[in-house]
C-alpha positions as CSV (number, residue, x, y, z in Angstrom):
1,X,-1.9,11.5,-7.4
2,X,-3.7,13.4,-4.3
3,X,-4.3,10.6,-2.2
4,X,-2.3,7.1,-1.3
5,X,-4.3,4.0,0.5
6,X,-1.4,1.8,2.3
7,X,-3.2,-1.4,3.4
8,X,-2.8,-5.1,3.4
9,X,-5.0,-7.8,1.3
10,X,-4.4,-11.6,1.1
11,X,-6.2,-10.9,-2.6
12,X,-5.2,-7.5,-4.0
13,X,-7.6,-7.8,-7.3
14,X,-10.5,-8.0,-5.0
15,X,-9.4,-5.0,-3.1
16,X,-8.6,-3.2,-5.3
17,X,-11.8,-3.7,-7.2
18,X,-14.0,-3.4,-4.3
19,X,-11.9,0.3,-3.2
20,X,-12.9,1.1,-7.2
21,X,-16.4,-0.2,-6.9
22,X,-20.0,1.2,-6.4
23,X,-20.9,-0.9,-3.7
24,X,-17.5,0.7,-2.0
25,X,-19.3,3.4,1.1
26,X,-16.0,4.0,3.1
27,X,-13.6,6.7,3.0
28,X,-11.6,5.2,0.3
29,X,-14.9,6.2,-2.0
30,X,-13.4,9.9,-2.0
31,X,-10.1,8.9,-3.7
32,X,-11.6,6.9,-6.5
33,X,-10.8,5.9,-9.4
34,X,-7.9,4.6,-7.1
35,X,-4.6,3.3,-9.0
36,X,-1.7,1.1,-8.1
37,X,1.7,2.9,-7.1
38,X,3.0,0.5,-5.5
39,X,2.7,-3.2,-5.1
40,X,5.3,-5.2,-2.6
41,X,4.0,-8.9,-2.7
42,X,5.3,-12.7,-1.3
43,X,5.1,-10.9,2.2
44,X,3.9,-13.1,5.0
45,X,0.9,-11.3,7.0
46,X,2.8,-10.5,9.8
47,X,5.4,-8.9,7.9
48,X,3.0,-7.1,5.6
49,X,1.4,-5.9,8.4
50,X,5.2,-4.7,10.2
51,X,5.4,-2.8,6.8
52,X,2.1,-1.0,6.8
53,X,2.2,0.0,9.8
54,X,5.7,1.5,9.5
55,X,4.3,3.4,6.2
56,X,1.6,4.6,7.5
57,X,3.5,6.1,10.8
58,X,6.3,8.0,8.6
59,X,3.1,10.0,7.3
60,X,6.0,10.8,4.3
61,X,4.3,11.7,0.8
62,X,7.7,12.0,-0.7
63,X,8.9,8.4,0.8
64,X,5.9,6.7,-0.9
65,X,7.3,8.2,-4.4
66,X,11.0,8.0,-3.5
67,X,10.0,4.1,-2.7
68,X,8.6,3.1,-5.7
69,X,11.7,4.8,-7.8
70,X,14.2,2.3,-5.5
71,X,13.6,-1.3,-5.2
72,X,16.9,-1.5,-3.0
73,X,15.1,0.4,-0.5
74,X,11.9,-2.5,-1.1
75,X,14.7,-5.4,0.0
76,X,15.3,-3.0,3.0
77,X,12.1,-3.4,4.2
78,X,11.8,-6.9,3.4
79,X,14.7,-7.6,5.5
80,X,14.1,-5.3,8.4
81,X,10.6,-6.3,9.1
82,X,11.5,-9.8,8.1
């Protein structure tokens, strides 16, 4: 796993598909075929939003895995950007 997207969807399968896709000519093309590591859902958009951006700004590789390993830490961030 070389490459992690962090993003927000109100419909992940259509994302996701589209980031996997042909007719896909962003930068997400490069990391295809593109699979799930980690999938936080029943967020509100702002909240969603709180989350990716705080993701995305701790630049942290090793978070991203350490997250998935620790759904405590998933409440946490559920709570704090609540």
């Amino acid at each position: 796993m070389d490459k992690f997207y962090i993003g927000y969807t109100s419909d992940f399968s259509a994302r996701f598909d589209f980031h996997n896709s042909l007719q896909n000519n962003i930068w997400t093309k490069n990391g295809k075929p593109w699979a799930v590591h980690l999938l936080i859902e029943k967020l509100g958009k702002s909240q969603a939003l709180k989350i990716e951006k705080y993701l995305k700004n701790m630049k942290s590789r090793n978070y991203l895995l350490d997250l998935r390993l620790n759904p405590s830490a998933i409440a946490e961030l559920k709570q704090r950007f609540g």
